[in-house]
C-alpha positions in Angstrom: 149.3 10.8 -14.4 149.3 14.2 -13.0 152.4 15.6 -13.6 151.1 18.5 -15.0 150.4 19.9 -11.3 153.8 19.2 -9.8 154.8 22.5 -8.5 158.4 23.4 -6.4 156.7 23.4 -2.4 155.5 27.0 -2.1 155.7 29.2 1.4 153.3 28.4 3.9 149.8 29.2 3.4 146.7 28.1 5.2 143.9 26.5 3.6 140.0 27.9 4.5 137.4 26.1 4.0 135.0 28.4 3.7 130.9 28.6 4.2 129.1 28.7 1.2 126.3 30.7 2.6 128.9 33.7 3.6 131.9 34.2 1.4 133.7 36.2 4.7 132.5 33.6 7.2 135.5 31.1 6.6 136.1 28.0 9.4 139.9 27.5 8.8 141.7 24.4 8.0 145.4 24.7 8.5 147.2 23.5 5.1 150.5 24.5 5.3 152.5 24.2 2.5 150.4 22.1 0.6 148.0 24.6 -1.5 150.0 25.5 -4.9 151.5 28.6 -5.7 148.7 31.8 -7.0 149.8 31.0 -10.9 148.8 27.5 -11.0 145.8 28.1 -8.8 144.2 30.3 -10.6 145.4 29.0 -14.2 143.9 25.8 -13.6 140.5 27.4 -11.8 140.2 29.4 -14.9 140.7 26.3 -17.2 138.3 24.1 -15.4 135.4 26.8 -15.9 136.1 26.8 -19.8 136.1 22.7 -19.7 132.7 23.4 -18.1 131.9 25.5 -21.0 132.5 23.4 -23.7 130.9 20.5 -22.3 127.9 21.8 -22.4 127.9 23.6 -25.6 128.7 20.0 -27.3 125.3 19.1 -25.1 123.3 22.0 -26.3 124.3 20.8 -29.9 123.3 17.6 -29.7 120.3 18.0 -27.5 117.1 18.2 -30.0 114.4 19.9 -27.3 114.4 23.2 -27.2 113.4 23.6 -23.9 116.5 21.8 -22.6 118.8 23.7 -24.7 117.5 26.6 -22.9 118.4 25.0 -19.9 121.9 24.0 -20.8 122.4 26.9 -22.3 122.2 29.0 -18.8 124.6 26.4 -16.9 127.2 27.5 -19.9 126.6 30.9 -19.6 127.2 30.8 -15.5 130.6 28.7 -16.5 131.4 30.9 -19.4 130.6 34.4 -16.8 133.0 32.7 -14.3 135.8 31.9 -16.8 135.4 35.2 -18.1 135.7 36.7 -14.3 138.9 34.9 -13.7 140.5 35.8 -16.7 139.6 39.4 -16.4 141.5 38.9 -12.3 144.5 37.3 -13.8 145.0 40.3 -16.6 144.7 42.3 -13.6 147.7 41.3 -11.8 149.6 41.9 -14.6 149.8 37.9 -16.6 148.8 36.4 -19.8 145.5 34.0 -19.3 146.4 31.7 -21.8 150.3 31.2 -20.5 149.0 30.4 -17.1 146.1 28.3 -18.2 148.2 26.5 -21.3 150.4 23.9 -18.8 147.0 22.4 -17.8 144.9 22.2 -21.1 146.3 18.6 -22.5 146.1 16.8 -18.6 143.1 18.2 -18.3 141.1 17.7 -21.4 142.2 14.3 -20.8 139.9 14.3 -17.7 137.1 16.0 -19.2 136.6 13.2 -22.1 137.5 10.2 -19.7 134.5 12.0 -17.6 132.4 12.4 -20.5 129.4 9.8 -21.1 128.2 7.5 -23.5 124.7 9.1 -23.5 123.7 13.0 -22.6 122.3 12.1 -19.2 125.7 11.1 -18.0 127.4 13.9 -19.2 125.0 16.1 -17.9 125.4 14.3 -14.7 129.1 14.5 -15.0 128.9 18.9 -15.2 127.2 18.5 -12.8 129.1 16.5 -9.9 132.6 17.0 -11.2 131.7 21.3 -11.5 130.0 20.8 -7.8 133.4 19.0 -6.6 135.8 21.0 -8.3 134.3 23.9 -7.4 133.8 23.6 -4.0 137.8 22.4 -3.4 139.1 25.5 -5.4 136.6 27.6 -3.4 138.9 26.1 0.0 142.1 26.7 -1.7 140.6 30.3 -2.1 141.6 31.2 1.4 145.3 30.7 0.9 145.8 33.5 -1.8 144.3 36.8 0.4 142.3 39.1 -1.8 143.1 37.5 -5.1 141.6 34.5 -2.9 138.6 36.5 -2.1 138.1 37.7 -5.0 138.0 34.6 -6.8 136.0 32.5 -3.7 132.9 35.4 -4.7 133.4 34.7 -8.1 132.8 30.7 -7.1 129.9 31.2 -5.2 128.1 33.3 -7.6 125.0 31.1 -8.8 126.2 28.1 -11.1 122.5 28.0 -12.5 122.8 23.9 -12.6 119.5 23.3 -11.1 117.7 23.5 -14.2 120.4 20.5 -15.2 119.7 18.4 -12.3 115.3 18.9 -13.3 116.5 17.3 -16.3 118.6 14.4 -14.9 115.5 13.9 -12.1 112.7 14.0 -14.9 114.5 11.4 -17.3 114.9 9.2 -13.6 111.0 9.6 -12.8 110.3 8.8 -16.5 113.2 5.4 -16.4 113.8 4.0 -13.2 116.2 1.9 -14.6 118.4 5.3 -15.1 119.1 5.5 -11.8 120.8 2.5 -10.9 122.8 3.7 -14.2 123.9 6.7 -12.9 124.5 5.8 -9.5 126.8 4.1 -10.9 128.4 6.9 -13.0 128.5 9.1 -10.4 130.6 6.7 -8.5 133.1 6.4 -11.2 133.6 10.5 -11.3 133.6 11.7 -7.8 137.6 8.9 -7.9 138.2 10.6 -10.8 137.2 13.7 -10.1 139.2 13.8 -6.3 142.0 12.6 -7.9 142.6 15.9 -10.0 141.8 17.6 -6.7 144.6 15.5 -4.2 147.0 16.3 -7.4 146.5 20.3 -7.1 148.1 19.8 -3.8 152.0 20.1 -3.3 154.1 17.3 -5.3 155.3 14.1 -4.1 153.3 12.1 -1.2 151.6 13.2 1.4 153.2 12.2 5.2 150.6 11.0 7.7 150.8 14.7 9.4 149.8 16.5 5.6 146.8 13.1 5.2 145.6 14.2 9.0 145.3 17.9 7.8 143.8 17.2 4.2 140.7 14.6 5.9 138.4 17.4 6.7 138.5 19.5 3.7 137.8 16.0 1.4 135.6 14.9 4.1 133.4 18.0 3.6 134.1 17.6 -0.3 132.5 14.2 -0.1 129.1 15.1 2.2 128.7 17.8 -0.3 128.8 15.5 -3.0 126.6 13.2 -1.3 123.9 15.9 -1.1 124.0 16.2 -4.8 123.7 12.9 -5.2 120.8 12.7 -2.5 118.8 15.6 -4.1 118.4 13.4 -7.4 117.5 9.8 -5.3 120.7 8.6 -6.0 123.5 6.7 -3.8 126.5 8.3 -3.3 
């Protein structure tokens, strides 16, 4: 299914997983070999920001209250400031944006409508936990690349402004409690779906027990975080 990410096995990098509180304060993760090369990194973080993007413009057209367009309107414009960052880094070192994020647009598309939901509470719910993984794994992978990693890890942390998304997913709970059983439910469904795209951006073919042994951590952290999220809205993860 995920072709599209096969890459030849680059050089040997190292993986960081790095605090989100301090962009320089990084606890390493040895990954050697496994991260893919700088092109496909950062054509496929730059992609994923613009899925972000149009997601929630398609929300903010459907969405009749003007209060929450507001709302959704500022997660897009964090997305849309990020994508715009990234682009601007990759022009920098001298390549084409849309020739290194072009290989990914079909594969993922693909994701981003098998991750979008019947009803706007989903897909709001969807931004929000597949952005928070996705996010959050490409913010690790930052540490292999040096200053271009650096650079894009600050533009990952800058704020996502999703909060405002999550009052809207936690009012519509307190209002139905039959939503959250619903979404529980969802959110279940994205974070396979979602860590399968992640496990993909890795090197091609299957991992050995040695590369499983040095992945665990960084998808164990992946998963508490995620388990935050969905704590923080009364959900189970």
């Amino acid at each position: 299914m995920f072709e599209w990410l096969k890459r030849r096995r680059p050089a040997a990098r190292t993986l960081r997983l790095r605090s989100r509180d301090d962009v320089d304060d990084t606890r390493r993760v040895g990954f050697e070999t496994l991260a893919p090369d700088i092109d496909t990194f950062l054509g496929q973080a730059a992609y994923l920001q613009l899925g972000y993007v149009e997601t929630l413009s398609e929300l903010i057209a459907s969405t009749p209250e003007l209060a929450e367009k507001g709302a959704l309107s500022r997660a897009a414009g964090a997305a849309l400031t990020k994508h715009e960052e990234l682009v601007a880094l990759i022009r920098e070192r001298g390549d084409d944006p849309t020739e290194l994020m072009l290989p990914f647009r079909e594969q993922l598309d693909v994701f981003r409508r098998g991750t979008h939901g019947a009803r706007p509470q989903e897909t709001m719910l969807t931004v929000h936990i597949t952005a928070g993984l996705l996010d959050d794994f490409y913010y690790a992978l930052s540490g292999s690349y040096g200053e271009t990693g650096r650079r894009v890890a600050r533009i990952l942390h800058a704020d996502d402004d999703r909060q405002a998304i999550v009052d809207l997913i936690a009012a519509d709970i307190a209002a139905d409690p039959e939503w959250r059983s619903l979404l529980a439910m969802w959110g279940r469904r994205l974070v396979g779906d979602t860590l399968l795209v992640a496990r993909a951006a890795l090197r091609p073919g299957p991992l050995d027990a040695e590369d499983e042994a040095t992945v665990e951590p960084v998808f164990t952290e992946l998963m508490a975080a995620h388990s935050r999220r969905m704590e923080a809205l009364g959900l189970a993860a």
